[in-house]
DOMARGU-413904 format. One line per 4 residues: number of its first residue (from 0); their letters; for each residue x, z, y of C-alpha. Coordinates in Angstrom, 3 decimals. Example, Ala and Ser with C-alpha at 12.3 -4.5 7.8 and 13.67 -1.06 7.14 Angstrom:
<atoms>
0) as) 12.300:7.800:-4.500; 13.670:7.140:-1.060
</atoms>
This chain:
<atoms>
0) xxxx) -17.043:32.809:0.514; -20.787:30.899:0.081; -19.828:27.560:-2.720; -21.884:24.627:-1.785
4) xxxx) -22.949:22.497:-4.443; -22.677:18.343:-3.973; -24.044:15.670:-5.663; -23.415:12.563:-5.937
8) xxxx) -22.809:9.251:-8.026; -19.455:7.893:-7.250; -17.026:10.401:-5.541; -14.291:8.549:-3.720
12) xxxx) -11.238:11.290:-3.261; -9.074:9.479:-0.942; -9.867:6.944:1.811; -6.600:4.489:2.190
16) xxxx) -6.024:0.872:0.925; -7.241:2.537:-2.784; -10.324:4.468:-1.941; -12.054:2.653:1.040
20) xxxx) -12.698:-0.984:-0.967; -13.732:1.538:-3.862; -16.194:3.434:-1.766; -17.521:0.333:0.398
24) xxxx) -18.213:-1.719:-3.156; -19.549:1.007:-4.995; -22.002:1.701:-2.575; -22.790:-1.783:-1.765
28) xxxx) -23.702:-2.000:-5.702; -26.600:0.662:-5.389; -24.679:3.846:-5.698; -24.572:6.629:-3.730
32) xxxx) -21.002:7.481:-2.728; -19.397:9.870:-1.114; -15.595:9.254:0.620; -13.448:12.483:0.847
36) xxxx) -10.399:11.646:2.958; -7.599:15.155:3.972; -7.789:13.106:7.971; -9.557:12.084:10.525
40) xxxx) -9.815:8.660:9.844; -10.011:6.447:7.117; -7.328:3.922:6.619; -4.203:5.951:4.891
44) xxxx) -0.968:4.535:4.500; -3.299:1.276:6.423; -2.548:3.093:9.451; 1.275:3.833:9.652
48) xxxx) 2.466:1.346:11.402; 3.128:-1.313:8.046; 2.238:-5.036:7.868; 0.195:-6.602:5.409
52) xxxx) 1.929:-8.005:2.744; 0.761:-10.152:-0.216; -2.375:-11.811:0.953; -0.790:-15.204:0.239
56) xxxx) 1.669:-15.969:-3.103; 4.887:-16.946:-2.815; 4.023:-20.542:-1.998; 1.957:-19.839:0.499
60) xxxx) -1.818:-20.145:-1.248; -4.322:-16.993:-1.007; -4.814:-14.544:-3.855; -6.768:-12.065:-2.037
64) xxxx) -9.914:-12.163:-0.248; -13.260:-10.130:-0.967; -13.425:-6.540:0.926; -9.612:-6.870:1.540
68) xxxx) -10.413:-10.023:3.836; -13.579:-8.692:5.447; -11.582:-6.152:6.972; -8.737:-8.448:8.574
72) xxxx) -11.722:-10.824:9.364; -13.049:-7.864:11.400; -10.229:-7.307:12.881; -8.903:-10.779:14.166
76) xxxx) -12.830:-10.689:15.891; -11.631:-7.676:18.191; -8.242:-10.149:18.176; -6.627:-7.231:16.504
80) xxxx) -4.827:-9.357:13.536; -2.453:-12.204:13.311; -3.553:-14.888:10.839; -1.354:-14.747:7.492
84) xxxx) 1.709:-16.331:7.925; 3.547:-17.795:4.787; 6.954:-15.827:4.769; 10.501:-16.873:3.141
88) xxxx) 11.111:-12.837:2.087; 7.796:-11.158:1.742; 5.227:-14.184:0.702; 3.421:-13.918:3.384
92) xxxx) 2.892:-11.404:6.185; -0.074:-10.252:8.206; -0.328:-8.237:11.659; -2.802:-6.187:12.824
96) xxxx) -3.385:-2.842:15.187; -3.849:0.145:12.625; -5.654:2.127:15.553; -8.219:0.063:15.582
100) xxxx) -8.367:-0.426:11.980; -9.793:3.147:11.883; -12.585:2.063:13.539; -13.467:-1.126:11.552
104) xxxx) -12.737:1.154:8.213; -15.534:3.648:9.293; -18.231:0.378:10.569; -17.303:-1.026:6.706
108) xxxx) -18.487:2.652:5.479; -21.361:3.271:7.337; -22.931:-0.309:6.813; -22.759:-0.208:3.146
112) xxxx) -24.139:3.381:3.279; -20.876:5.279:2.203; -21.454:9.162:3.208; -18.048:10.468:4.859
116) xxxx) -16.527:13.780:4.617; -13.081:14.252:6.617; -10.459:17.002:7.270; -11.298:17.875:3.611
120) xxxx) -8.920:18.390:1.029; -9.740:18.366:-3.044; -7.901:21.619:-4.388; -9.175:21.268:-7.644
124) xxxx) -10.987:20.060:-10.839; -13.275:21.459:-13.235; -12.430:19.245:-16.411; -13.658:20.285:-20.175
128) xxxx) -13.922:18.171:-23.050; -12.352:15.106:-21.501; -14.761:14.764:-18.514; -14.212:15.633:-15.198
132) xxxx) -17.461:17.911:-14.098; -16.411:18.175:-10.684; -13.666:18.880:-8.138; -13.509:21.468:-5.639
136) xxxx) -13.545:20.765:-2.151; -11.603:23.018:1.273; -12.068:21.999:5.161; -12.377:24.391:7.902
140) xxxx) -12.780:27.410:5.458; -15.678:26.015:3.390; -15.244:25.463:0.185; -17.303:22.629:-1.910
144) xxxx) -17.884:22.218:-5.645; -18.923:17.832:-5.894; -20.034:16.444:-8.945; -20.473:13.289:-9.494
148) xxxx) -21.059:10.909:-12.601; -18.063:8.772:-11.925; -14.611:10.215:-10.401; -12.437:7.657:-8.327
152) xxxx) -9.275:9.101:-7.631; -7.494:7.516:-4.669; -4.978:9.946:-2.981; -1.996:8.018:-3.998
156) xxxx) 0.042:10.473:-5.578; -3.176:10.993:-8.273; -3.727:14.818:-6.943; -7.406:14.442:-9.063
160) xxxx) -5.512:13.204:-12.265; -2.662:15.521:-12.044; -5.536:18.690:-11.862; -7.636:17.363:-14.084
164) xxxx) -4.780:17.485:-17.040; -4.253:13.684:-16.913; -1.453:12.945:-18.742; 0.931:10.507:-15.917
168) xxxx) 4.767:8.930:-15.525; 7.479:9.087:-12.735; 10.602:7.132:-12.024; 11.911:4.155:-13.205
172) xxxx) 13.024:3.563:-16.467; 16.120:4.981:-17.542; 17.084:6.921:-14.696; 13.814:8.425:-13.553
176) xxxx) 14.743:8.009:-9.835; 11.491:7.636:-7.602; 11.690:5.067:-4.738; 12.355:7.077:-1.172
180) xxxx) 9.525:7.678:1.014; 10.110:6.315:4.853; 8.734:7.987:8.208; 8.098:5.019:10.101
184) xxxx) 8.209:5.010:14.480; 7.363:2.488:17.178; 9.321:2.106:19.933; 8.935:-0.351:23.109
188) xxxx) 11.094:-2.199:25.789; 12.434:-4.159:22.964; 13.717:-7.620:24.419; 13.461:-9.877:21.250
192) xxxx) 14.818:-13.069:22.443; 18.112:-11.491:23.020; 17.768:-9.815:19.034; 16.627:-13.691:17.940
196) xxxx) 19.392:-15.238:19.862; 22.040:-13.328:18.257; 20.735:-13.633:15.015; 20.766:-17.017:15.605
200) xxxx) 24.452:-16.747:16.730; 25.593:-14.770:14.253; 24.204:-15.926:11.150; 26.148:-13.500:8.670
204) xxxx) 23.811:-10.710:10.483; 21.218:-12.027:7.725; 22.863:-12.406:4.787; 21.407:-9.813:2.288
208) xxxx) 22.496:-8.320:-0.658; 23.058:-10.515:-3.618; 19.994:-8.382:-5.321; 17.523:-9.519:-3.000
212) xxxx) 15.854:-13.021:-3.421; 14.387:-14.318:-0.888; 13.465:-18.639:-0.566; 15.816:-20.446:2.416
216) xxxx) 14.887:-20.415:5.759; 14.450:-16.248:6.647; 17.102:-17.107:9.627; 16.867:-17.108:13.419
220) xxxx) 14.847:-20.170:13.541; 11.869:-18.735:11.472; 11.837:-15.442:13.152; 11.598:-17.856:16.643
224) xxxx) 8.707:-19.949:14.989; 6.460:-16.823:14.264; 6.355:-15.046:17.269; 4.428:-11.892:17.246
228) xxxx) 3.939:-12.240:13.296; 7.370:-11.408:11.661; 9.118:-9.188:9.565; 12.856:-8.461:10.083
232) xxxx) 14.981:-7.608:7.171; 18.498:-7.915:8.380; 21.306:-6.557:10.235; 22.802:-5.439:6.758
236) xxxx) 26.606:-6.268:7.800; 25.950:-4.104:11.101; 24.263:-1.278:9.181; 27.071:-1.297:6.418
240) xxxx) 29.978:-0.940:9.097; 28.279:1.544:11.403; 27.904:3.573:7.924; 31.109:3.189:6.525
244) xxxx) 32.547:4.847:10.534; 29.320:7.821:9.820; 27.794:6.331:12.677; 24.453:5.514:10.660
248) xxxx) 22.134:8.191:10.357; 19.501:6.656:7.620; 20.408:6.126:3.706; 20.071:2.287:4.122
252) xxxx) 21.416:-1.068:4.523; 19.613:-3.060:6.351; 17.156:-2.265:9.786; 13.751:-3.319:9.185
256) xxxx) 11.531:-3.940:12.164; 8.101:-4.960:12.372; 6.437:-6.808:15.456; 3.441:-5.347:16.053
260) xxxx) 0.542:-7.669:18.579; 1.934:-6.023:21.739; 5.069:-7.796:23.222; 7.847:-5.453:23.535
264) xxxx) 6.800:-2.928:20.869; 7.981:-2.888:17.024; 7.689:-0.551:14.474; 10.455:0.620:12.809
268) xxxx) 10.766:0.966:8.875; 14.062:2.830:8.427; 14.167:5.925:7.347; 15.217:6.500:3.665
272) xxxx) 14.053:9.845:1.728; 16.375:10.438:-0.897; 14.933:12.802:-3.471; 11.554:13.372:-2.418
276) xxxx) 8.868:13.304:-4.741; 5.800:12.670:-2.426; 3.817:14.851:-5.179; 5.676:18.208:-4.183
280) xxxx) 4.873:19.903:-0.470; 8.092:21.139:-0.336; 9.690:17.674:-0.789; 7.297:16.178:1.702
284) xxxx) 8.316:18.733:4.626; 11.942:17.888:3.646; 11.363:14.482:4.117; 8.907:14.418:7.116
288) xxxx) 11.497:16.862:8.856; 14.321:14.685:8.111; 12.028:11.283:9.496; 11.590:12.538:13.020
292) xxxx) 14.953:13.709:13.317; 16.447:10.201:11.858; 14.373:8.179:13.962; 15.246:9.493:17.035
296) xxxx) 18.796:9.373:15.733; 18.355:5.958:15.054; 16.938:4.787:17.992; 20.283:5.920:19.879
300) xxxx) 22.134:4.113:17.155; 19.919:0.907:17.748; 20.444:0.605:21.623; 24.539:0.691:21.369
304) xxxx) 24.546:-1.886:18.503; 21.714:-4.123:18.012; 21.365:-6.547:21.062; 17.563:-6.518:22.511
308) xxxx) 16.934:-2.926:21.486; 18.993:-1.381:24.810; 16.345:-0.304:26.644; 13.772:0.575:23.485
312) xxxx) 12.178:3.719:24.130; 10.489:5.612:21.313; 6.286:5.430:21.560; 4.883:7.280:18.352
316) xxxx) 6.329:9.149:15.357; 3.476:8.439:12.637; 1.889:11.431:11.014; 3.018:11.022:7.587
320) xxxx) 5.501:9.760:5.252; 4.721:6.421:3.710; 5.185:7.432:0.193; 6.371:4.271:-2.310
324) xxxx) 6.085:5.886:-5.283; 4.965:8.753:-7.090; 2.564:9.932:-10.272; 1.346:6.636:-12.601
328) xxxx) -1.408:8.027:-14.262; -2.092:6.133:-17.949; -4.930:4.019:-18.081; -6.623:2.036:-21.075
332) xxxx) -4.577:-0.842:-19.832; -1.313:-0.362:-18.262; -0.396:-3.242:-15.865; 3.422:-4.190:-17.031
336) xxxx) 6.279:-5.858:-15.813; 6.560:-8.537:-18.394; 2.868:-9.101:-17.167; 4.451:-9.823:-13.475
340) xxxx) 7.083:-12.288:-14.762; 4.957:-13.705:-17.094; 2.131:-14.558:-14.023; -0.762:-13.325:-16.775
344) xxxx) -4.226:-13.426:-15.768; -6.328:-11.866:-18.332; -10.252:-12.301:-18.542; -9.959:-8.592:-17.793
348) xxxx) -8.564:-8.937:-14.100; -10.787:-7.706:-11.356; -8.140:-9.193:-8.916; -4.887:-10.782:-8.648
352) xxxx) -1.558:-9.415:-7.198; 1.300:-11.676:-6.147; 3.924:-9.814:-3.897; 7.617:-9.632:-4.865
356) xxxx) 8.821:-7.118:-7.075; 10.798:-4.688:-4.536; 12.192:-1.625:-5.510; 13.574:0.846:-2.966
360) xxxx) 16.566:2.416:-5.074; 16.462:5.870:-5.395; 19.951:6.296:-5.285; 20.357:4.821:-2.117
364) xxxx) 22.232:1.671:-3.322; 20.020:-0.716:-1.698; 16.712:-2.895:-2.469; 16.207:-5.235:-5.492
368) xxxx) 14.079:-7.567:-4.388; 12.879:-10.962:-7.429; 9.537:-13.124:-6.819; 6.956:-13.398:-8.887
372) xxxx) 3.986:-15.598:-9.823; 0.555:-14.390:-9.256; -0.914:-11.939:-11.775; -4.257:-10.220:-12.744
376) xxxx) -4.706:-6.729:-12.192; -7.123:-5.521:-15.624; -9.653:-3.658:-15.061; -8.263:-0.798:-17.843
380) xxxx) -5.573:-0.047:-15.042; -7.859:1.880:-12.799; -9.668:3.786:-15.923; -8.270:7.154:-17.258
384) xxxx) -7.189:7.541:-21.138; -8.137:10.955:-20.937; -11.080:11.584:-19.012; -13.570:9.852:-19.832
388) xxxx) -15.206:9.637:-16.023; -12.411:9.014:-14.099; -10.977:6.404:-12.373; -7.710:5.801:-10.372
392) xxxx) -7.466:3.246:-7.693; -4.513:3.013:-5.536; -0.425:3.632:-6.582; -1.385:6.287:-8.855
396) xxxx) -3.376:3.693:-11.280; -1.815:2.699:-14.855; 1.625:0.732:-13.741; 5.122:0.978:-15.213
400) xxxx) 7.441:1.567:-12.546; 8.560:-2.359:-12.151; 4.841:-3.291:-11.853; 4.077:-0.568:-9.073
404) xxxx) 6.746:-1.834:-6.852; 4.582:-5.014:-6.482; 1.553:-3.648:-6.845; 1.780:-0.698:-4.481
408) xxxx) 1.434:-2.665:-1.027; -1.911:-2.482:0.466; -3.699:-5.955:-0.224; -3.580:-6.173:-3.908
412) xxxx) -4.541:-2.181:-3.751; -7.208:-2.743:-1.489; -8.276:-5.935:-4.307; -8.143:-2.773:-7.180
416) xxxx) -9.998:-1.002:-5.283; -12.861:-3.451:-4.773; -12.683:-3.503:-8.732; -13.064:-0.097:-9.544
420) xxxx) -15.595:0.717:-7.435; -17.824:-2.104:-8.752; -17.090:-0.583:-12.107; -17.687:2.588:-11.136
424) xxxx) -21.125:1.996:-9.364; -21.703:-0.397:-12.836; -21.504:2.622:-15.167; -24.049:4.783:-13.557
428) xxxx) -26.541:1.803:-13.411; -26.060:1.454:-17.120; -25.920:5.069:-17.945; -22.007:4.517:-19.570
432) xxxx) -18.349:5.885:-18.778; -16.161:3.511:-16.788; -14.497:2.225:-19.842; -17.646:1.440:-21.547
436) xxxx) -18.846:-1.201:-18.945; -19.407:-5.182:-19.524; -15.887:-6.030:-17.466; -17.704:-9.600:-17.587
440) xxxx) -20.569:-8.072:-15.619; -17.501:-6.650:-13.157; -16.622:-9.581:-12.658; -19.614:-11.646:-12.034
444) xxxx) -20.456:-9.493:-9.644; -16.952:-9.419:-7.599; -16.703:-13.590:-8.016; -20.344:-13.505:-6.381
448) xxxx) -18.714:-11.580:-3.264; -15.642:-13.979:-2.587; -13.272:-12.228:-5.201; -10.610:-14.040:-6.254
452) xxxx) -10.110:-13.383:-10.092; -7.533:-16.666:-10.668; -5.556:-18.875:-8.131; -7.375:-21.615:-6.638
456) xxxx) -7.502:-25.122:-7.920; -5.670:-26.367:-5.384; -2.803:-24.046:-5.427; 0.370:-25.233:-4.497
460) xxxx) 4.101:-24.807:-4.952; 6.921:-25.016:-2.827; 10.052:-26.682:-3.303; 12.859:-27.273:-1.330
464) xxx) 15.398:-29.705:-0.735; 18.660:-29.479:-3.181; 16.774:-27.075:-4.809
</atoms>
C-alpha cells in the first residue's frame, strides 16, 4: 500500500464542539490547518440531536461568546436557532437544527482557510522522545502519515493521547464508574399542550430527586412560557413506578425530552448505557445496539403513559452514542472541582465555563445535579504533560471527573477549543511548544475577537422571594 506524506502546521484530529473552534482559530491566526474528522460532516456530538447548554450562567448573564457565538449567530440568520433562554435547571438553554449546523460548520472552515479531510480515521501515532512526529491516517484504503508542528487532539475519548503513550484518568473518584453514554431519537406527532397541561395538573410529575438542584420555577408554567425553547426533565414519579412493575425499558428515572424548532417533533434523551466505556469498540456496539432497541421500546412505553406522546411516531435514530465521559488526559494544569465551587478565574483562562455540575451515575442510581459559579478554563488544561506538541481540546482535556461533568457540554468546549487553537497557531509563529507560549499573548488575541475571559461588569444575580 503507497504512504502519503502530509504536512502541515496545526493538525486538528477531530471535528466536534473540541476540534472545529480549534481548527477555525488556528487558522484564522496564520496557520495552516488541517481538520481530520472519522464522518461526513463536521459538527460531532453538535449534531445528535442535544441542546445547547451553558451559554448563559446560572443567573442568566453570558459567559460565552467568540467562535462559539458566531456559529449560533449563523444559525439564527437561516432562523435555525432559538435565542438563549435563561433556564431554572440547566442555566440556560439554546435550540438549534443540527442538520443545518453541518453546513454552517463547513462555511466557518472554508472561510478561515481550514483544509478538510473526512471519512478518515487516525489509527495511529509515531511518538519518540516526548513529541508526537506524526499520526497515521486510513479512509477508503489509503493510508496517510501527517505531521505537523502542533498536535490538537479532539476525538473526545483522546484516541491521539491514548496512542501516543499519554498518560490519562477514568471514572470518578472512588468508585471509578464512568457516566453512561445515551443513543438519543426524535420522534414527531407529539401534542405538547396536552404533556404541559398535565404537568401542570399534576405537579408531583416534576418533583426530582433530592440530589438534583435546580432554582424554583422548572414547573408547567415555565415549560408554557418558552415554547419551542425548553428542556424537560421530569416525569420521575411515572418513570419510577413503570420501573418498579418492569415496564421501563431504560436504566433511568426521569424522561428527558428536548423541543427541537419544528412543532410536533422532540428529541428524546433517554437511553442509559450502563458499563460502556466509549473508549472500547466492543462497549460502543453494546451500547449503540442496546440504544436502538431501547428507543423503540421506549417510544411504546411513552404513548400508553405520558399524555401528548400517543400518537408520537419515531423520525431518526442518531448515528452514534453521545458519549459523557471517557479518557482525561493530564495536562500542565488540570481544571478541578474545588476550582468549580470556588468560581476561580485565573489570568491563565482562555474562557470561562458555567454549567451545573451533572453527573450521570454510573450505577444507575440517578443524576446529581449542584450549580456553580462561573469559572476559567486555564490554558494548561488543553496542553499535554507528556508530549511536548500536543494538545487536547474537547472531554478528553486535563479535568478531574467532577470538573468534566460541567465542562463536557458543548459551549464551554467549543470556548476551549477557540483557546487551544490560538495557542496552537501561537507556537508555530514563535517557533515554541504549546506550553512554552506567552498565555498573555493567548489571550490578547482571543479578548480582541469577542472572547470572554471574566464575567461582565454588569453581571447579575438572581434571587428569589423567601429565598
Amino acid at each position: 500500500m503507497k504512504l502519503e506524506t502530509l504536512q502541515y502546521d496545526v493538525a486538528v484530529i477531530g471535528g466536534g464542539p473540541g476540534g472545529l473552534p480549534a481548527a477555525i482559530a488556528a487558522a484564522r491566526q496564520g496557520a495552516r490547518v488541517l481538520l481530520v474528522e472519522k464522518n461526513g460532516y463536521l459538527g460531532g456530538n453538535l449534531t445528535i440531536g442535544l441542546p445547547l447548554l451553558g451559554y448563559l450562567d446560572k443567573d442568566g448573564n453570558q459567559v460565552i461568546r467568540g467562535i462559539a457565538q458566531e456559529l449560533v449567530d449563523a444559525l439564527a440568520e437561516r432562523g435555525a436557532c432559538s435565542p438563549h433562554h435563561w433556564c431554572p435547571m440547566h442555566d440556560s438553554v439554546t435550540i438549534y437544527d443540527d442538520e443545518v449546523f453541518k453546513v454552517v460548520a463547513l462555511e466557518k472552515c472554508l472561510e478561515a482557510g481550514v483544509e478538510l479531510l473526512l471519512h478518515t480515521q487516525v489509527i495511529g501515532a509515531n511518538a519518540e522522545n516526548g513529541r508526537l512526529k506524526s499520526v497515521t491516517l486510513f479512509g477508503k484504503g489509503r493510508r496517510m502519515e501527517l505531521e505537523a508542528r502542533v498536535f490538537i487532539d479532539a476525538t473526545g475519548d483522546g484516541d491521539v493521547g491514548y496512542m501516543a503513550g499519554a498518560r490519562f484518568d477514568m471514572g470518578q473518584a472512588g468508585t471509578g464508574a464512568l457516566q453512561p453514554p445515551t443513543l438519543m431519537c426524535t420522534v414527531e406527532g407529539v401534542e405538547l399542550e396536552k404533556t404541559i397541561a398535565y404537568i401542570e395538573a399534576h405537579p408531583e410529575q416534576m418533583v426530582l430527586a433530592p440530589t438534583v438542584e435546580t432554582y424554583p420555577g422548572y414547573d408547567g408554567s415555565y415549560l408554557r412560557s418558552n415554547p419551542n425553547h425548553h428542556v424537560l426533565v421530569g416525569f420521575r414519579k411515572l418513570f419510577l413506578e413503570l420501573k418498579d412493575r418492569g415496564e421501563l425499558p431504560v436504566d433511568r428515572d426521569t424522561m428527558i425530552y428536548i423541543e427541537t424548532l419544528t412543532p410536533g417533533r422532540v428529541n428524546l434523551n433517554c437511553t442509559r448505557h450502563l458499563g460502556v466505556d466509549g473508549s472500547d469498540v466492543r462497549d460502543l456496539t453494546r451500547g449503540e445496539i442496546e440504544g436502538q432497541m431501547q428507543n423503540l421500546k421506549l417510544i411504546e412505553v411513552l404513548r400508553r403513559h405520558v399524555p401528548g406522546f400517543e400518537n408520537c411516531r419515531l423520525v431518526r435514530l442518531y448515528p452514534f452514542l453521545g458519549v459523557r465521559e471517557s479518557r482525561r488526559f493530564r495536562g500542565v494544569e488540570t481544571l478541578t472541582e474545588a476550582m468549580l465551587l470556588e468560581g476561580r478565574i485565573g489570568e491563565d483562562a482562555v474562557g470561562l465555563g458555567s454549567y451545573i455540575i451533572d453527573i450521570h451515575d454510573g450505577g444507575g442510581s440517578g443524576t446529581i445535579v449542584k450549580k456553580v459559579r462561573p469559572y476559567g478554563l486555564p490554558y494548561g488544561m488543553c496542553v499535554s504533560r507528556d508530549v511536548d506538541n500536543l494538545m487536547f481540546s474537547g472531554r478528553c482535556a486535563s479535568m478531574d471527573a467532577v470538573a468534566l461533568s460541567s465542562c463536557r457540554v458543548m459551549p464551554p468546549l467549543m470556548a476551549m477549543g477557540q483557546g487551544a487553537g490560538v495557542g496552537a497557531a501561537l507556537a508555530v509563529r514563535r517557533g515554541v511548544d504549546p506550553g512554552q507560549v506567552d498565555v498573555g499573548e493567548i489571550r490578547a488575541v482571543l479578548r480582541a475577537d469577542g472572547v470572554m475571559l471574566e464575567p461582565s461588569p454588569e453581571a447579575r444575580e438572581m434571587t428569589f422571594p423567601g429565598a
